[in-house]
C-alpha positions in Angstrom: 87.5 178.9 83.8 89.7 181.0 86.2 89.7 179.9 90.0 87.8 181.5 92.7 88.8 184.6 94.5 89.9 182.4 97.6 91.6 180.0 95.7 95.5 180.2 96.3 98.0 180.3 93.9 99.8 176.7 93.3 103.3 176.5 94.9 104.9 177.5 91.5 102.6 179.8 90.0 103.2 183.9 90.3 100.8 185.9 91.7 100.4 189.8 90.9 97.1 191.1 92.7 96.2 195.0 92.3 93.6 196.8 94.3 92.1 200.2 93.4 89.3 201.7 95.2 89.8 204.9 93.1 91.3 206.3 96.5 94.4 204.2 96.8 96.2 201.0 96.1 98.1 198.1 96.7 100.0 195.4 95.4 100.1 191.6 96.7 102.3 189.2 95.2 103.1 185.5 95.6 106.5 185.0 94.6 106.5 181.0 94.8 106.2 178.1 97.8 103.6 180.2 99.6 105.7 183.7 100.2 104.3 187.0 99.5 105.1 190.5 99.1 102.8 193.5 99.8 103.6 197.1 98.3 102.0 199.8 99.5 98.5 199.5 101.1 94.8 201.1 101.1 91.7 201.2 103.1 88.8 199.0 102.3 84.7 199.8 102.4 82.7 200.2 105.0 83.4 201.1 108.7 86.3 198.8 109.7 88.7 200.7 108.0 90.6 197.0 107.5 93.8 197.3 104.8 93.0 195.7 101.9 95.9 193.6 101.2 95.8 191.9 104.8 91.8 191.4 103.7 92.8 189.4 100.8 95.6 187.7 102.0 93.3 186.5 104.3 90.7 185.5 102.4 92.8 182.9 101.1 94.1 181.3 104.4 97.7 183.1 104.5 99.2 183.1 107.3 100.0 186.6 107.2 103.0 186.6 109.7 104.7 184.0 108.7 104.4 184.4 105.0 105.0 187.9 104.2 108.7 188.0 103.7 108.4 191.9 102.2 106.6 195.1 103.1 107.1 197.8 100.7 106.4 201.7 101.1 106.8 202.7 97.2 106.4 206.2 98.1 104.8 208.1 101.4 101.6 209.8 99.5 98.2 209.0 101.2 96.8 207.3 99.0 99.4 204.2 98.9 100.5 204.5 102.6 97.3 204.0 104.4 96.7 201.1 106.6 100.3 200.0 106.0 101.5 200.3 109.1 99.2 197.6 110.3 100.0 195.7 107.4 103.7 195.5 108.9 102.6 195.0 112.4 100.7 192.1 111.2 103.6 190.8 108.9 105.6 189.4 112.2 108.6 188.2 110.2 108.7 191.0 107.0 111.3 192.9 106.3 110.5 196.6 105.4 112.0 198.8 102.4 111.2 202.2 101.4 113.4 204.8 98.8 116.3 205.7 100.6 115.3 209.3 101.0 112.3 208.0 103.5 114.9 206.2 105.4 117.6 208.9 105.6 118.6 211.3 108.5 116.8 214.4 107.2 113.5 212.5 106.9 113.8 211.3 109.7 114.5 214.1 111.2 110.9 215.4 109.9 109.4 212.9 111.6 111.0 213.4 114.6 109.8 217.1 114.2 106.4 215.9 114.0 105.9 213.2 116.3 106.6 215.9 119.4 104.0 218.2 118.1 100.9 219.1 118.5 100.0 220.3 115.1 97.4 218.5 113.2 98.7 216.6 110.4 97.0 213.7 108.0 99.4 213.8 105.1 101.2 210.2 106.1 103.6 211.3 108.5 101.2 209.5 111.1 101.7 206.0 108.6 105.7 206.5 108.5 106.0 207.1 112.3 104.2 204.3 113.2 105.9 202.2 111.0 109.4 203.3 111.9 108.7 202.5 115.5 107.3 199.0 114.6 110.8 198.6 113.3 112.8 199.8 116.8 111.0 197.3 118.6 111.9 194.8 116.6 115.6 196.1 116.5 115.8 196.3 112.5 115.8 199.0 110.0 114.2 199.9 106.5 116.1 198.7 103.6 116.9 201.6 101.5 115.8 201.4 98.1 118.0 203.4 95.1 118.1 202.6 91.6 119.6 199.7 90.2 119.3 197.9 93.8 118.0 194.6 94.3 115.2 194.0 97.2 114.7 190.3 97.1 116.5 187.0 95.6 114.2 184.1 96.1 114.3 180.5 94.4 110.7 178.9 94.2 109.0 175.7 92.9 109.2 172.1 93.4 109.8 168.6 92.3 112.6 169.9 89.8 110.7 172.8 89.0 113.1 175.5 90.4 112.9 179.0 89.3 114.8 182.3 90.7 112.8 185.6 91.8 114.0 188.7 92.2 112.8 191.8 93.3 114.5 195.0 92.2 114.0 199.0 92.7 114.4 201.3 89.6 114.1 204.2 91.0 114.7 206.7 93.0 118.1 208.6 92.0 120.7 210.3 94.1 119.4 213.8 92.0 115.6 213.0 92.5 116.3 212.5 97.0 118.6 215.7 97.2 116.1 217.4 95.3 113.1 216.4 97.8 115.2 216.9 100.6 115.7 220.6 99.4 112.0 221.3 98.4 110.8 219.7 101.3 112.5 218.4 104.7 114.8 221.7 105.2 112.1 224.1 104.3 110.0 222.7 107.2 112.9 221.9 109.8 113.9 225.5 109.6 110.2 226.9 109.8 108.9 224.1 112.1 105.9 222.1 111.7 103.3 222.8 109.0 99.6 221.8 109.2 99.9 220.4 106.6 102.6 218.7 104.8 102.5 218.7 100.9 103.2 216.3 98.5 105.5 217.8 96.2 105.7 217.5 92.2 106.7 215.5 90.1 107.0 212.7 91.9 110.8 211.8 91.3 111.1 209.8 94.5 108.4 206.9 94.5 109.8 203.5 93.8 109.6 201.9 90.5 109.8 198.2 91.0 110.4 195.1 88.1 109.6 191.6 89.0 111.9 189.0 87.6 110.4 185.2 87.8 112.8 182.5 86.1 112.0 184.5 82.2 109.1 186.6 82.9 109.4 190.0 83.9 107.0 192.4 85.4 107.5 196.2 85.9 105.5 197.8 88.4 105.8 201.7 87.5 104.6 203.4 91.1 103.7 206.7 90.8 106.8 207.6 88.8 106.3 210.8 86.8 107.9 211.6 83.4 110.5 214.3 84.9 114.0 214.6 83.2 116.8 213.0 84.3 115.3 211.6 87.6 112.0 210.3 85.9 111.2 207.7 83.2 114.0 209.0 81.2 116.6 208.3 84.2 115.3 204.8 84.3 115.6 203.7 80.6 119.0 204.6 80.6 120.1 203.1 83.9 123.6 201.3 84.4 122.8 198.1 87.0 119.1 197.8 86.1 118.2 193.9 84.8 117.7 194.2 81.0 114.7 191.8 80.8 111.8 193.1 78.7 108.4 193.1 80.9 105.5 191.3 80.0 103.1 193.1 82.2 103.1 196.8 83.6 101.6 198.1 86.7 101.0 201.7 84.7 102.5 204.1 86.0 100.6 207.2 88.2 97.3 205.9 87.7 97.4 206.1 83.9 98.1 209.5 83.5 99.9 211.9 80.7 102.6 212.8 83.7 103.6 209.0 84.2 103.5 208.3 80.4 106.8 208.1 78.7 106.6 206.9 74.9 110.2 205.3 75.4 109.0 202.9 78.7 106.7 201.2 76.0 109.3 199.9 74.0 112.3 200.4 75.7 110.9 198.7 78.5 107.8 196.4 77.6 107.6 193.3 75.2 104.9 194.5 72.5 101.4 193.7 73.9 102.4 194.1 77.6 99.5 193.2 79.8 98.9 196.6 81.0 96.5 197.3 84.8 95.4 200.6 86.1 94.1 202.1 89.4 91.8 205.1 89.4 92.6 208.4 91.1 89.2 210.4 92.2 89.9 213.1 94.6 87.2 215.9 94.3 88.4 217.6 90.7 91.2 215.3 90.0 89.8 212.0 87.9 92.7 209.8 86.4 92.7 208.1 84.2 91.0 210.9 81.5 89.5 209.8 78.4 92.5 210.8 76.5 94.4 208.3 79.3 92.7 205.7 78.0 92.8 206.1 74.4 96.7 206.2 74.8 96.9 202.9 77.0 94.3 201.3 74.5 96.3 202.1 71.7 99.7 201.0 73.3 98.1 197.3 73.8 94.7 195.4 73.6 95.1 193.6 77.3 94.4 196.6 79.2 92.5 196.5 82.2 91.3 199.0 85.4 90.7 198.1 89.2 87.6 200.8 89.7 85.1 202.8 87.0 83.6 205.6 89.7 79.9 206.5 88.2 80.2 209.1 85.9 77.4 210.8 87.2 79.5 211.6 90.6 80.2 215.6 90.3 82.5 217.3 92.8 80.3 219.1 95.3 79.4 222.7 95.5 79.4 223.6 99.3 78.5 226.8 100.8 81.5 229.0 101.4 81.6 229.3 104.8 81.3 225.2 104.8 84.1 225.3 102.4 86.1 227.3 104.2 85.5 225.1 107.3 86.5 222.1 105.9 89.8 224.2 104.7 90.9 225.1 107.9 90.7 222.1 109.8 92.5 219.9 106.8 89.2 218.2 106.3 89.6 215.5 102.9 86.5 214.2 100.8 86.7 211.9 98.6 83.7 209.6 97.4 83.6 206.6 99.1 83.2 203.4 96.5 81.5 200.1 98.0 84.0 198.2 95.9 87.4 197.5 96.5 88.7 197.0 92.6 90.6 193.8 92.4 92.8 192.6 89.5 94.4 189.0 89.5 97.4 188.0 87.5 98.9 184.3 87.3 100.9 182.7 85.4 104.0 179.7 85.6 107.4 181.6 84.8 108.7 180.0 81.2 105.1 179.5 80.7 103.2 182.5 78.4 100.3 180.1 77.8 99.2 180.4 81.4 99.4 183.9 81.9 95.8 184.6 83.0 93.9 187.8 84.1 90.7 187.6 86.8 88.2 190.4 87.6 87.0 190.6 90.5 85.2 193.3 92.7 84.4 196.0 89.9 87.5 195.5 87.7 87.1 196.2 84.2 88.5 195.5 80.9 89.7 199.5 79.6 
């Protein structure tokens, strides 16, 4: 029988939590002796508006700032940034790393831009400010994630039972941030502030991660789209990147065709790769589709999903004038889900036997 939800994981055991309300998501992960990383972060139920990885983390007795060694902005879209500026504030001694591009001059020159305005904005800008001026108080600055970089080298376990974790980032590419930087930042610098910023496709910049624990691997696809020479494609053929095969794969861009590349499953993956989803619902968008599913179901047997939304829910026909309301002032609806969607993965590194899945909170098996 798996343990509780508030049991901890044991001093040598990894630790790969995933959270999907259907709006959002987050990943904690205990990399050995009691330390954790968070990646990205969402909003739980009900009227607290309370990150859900802090939640968690919490529920087991963490002490979450002196702990969390890593806080980890995979890409700046709202539905993986929310809440994680607390998330930091909260993580006293964490270090902070985002892809480069978030980090660099012209980004920062956005948010510059935006901070001394008094246009309305809600597209993350809000998140990244705050975060970036958790960071000057404390007199650091964000590590800069590019391909083929490592994040984290760790050594965990005890009483002779020693085992090495690193952390490394994938992705993003030189091509994918000058491309962003051209679509995006110097549009908007030139024209000044938008009311809205918008999230720009495919999304070449988010920050593919792979988890390497003594001889287990774990690759932990983001949001990563299948795009050419920046995307999937870029990362397969990668000089610097660790060639371990991964055992288990955060899918990438909540299941969908765009994050799907037929190569990442054996170029990338061991055959019968413990796969997790999150949902995407937000109003006509619904990710995973059936046809998601079928694909991931046929790719491996040990596939599983954070959140299933009723299928009843229908997007709602407003009045016009309602509609066009809501359009001017930036107004977002998205059905609110009373579960949080909660995936636990353990195992020992060197041991496959213990590899062991928990559902908690509305988590499925696909």
């Amino acid at each position: 029988m798996a343990p509780p939800l508030e049991s901890p994981p044991a001093p040598t055991e990894i630790e790969i939590s995933l959270f999907g309300p259907a709006f959002g998501e987050s990943l904690v992960i205990h990399i050995g002796q009691g330390k954790w990383i968070i990646v990205d972060s969402c909003i739980g139920p009900g009227p607290e508006k309370y990150p859900i990885p802090l939640a968690y983390l919490k529920t087991l007795n963490v002490d979450v700032g002196s702990k969390v060694e890593l806080v980890i902005a995979s890409h700046w879209h709202d539905d993986h940034i929310r809440g994680l500026a607390q998330v930091l504030e909260e993580s006293k001694i964490a270090s902070f790393a985002c892809p480069a591009v978030m980090a660099g001059k012209e980004f920062l020159s956005l948010k510059e831009l935006y901070e001394h305005s008094d246009v309305r904005h809600n597209s993350g800008i809000n998140e990244y400010t705050r975060i970036f001026n958790i960071l000057s108080a404390r007199g650091t600055h964000a590590q800069r994630a590019l391909a083929s970089s490592r994040l984290l080298n760790s050594v965990a376990g005890k009483e002779g039972s020693f085992f090495n974790v690193e952390l490394w980032a994938l992705s993003p590419t030189h091509a994918a941030m000058d491309a962003y930087i051209k679509q995006l930042v110097k549009p908007i610098t030139e024209q000044g502030p938008q009311r809205r910023i918008t999230n720009l496709k495919p999304n070449d910049t988010a920050m593919v991660l792979q988890l390497i624990a003594g001889a287990d691997s774990a690759l932990l696809g983001s949001d990563m789209e299948n795009h050419g020479a920046s995307g999937w494609g870029f990362i397969l053929d990668a000089p610097g990147r660790p060639p371990q095969m991964s055992s288990s794969y955060k899918v990438a861009h909540h299941g969908s065709a765009s994050g799907d590349h037929p190569i990442t499953w054996s170029g990338l993956l061991n055959p019968q790769p413990f796969a997790f989803v999150t949902p995407f619902h937000n109003g006509r968008v619904r990710l995973p589709t059936a046809a998601d599913i079928a694909r991931i179901k046929g790719l491996t047997d040990k596939s599983y999903i954070t959140a299933v939304p009723p299928r009843e829910l229908k997007s709602r026909s407003l009045p016009r004038s309602v509609q066009r309301t809501i359009d001017q002032n930036l107004v977002k609806i998205w059905t609110s889900y009373s579960s949080s969607g909660h995936i636990r993965f353990r195992f020992t590194p060197g041991t496959p036997m213990t590899r062991e899945v928990s559902l908690f909170r509305g988590a499925t098996k696909l």
